[in-house]
N, C-alpha and C positions, 0 to 999 in steps of 0.2 A: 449795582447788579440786582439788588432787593427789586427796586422799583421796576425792571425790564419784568421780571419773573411775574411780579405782582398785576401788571398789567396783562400780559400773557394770557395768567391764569383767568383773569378780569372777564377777558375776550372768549375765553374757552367757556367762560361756565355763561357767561350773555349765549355765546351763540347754541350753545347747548341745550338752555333755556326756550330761547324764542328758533328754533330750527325749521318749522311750519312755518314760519313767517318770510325765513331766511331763502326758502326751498319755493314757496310760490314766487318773493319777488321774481327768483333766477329763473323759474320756467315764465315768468311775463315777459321778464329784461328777452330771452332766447325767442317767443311768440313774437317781439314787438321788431326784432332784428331781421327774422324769418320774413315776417309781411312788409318789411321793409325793404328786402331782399329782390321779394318779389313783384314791387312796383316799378313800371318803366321814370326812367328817366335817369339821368348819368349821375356821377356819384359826385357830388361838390367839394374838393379838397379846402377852399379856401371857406369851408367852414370851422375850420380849427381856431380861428382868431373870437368866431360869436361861441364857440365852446368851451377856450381858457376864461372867457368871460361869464360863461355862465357859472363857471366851478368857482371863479375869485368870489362872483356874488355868493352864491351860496353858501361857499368856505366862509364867510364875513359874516355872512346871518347866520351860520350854525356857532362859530364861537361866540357870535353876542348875545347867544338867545339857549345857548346849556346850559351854561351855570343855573339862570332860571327854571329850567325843564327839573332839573334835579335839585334845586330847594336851595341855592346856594346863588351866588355872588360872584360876577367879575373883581370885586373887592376881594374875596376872598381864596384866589389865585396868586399866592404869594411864592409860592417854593418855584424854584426851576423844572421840575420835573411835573406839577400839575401846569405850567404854561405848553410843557414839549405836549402832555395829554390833551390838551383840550386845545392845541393846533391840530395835533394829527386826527382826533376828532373829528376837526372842525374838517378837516381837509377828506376825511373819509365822506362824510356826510356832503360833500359838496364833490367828490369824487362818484357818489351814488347818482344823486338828483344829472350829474351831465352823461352819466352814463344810459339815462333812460331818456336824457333831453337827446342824444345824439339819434336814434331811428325817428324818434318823433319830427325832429324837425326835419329829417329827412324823408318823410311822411306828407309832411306839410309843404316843406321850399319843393320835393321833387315832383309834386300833382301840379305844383301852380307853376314853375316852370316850365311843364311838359302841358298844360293846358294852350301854353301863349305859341 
């Protein structure tokens, strides 16, 4: 229970910290969805398969590439509870990147679609 609390608080005082940062990406993420919105062309369902994929890669490059960022080691990932942290991590960070990939590439697939 220590460890849920401790992360919690982890998350609270990060996001508390970097809030400007936290508050521009959401009004980009909200602008990029907006003008996504507002572009013709139909909305592609069967891009969910190029978007779990965009999340696996990036979930896979964010756990291989933290421990470094923070001065530390995939060697030194030993306890069960920093493997659950630097999944969920790895999974938020790759939950962000497909978050911003989804208007983009509907930005992109929906001009070249609707150009043909």
């Amino acid at each position: 229970m220590y460890e849920i609390w401790l992360t919690a608080n982890v998350l609270f005082e990060l996001a508390r910290v970097h809030w400007p940062w936290l508050l521009g990406l959401s009004v980009l993420w909200i602008l990029l969805v907006a003008i996504r919105r507002g572009v013709r062309g139909r909305e592609r369902r069967h891009r969910v398969g190029l978007l779990a994929l965009i999340w696996v890669i990036a979930s896979v490059l964010a756990v291989l590439t933290v421990p470094a960022m923070t001065r530390s080691a995939l060697s030194n990932v030993t306890y069960i509870v920093d493997w659950l942290n630097l999944l969920a991590i790895g999974a938020g960070i790759g939950a962000v990147i497909t978050a911003f990939a989804w208007p983009l590439l509907g930005l992109v697939l929906g001009n070249r679609r609707a150009a043909h």
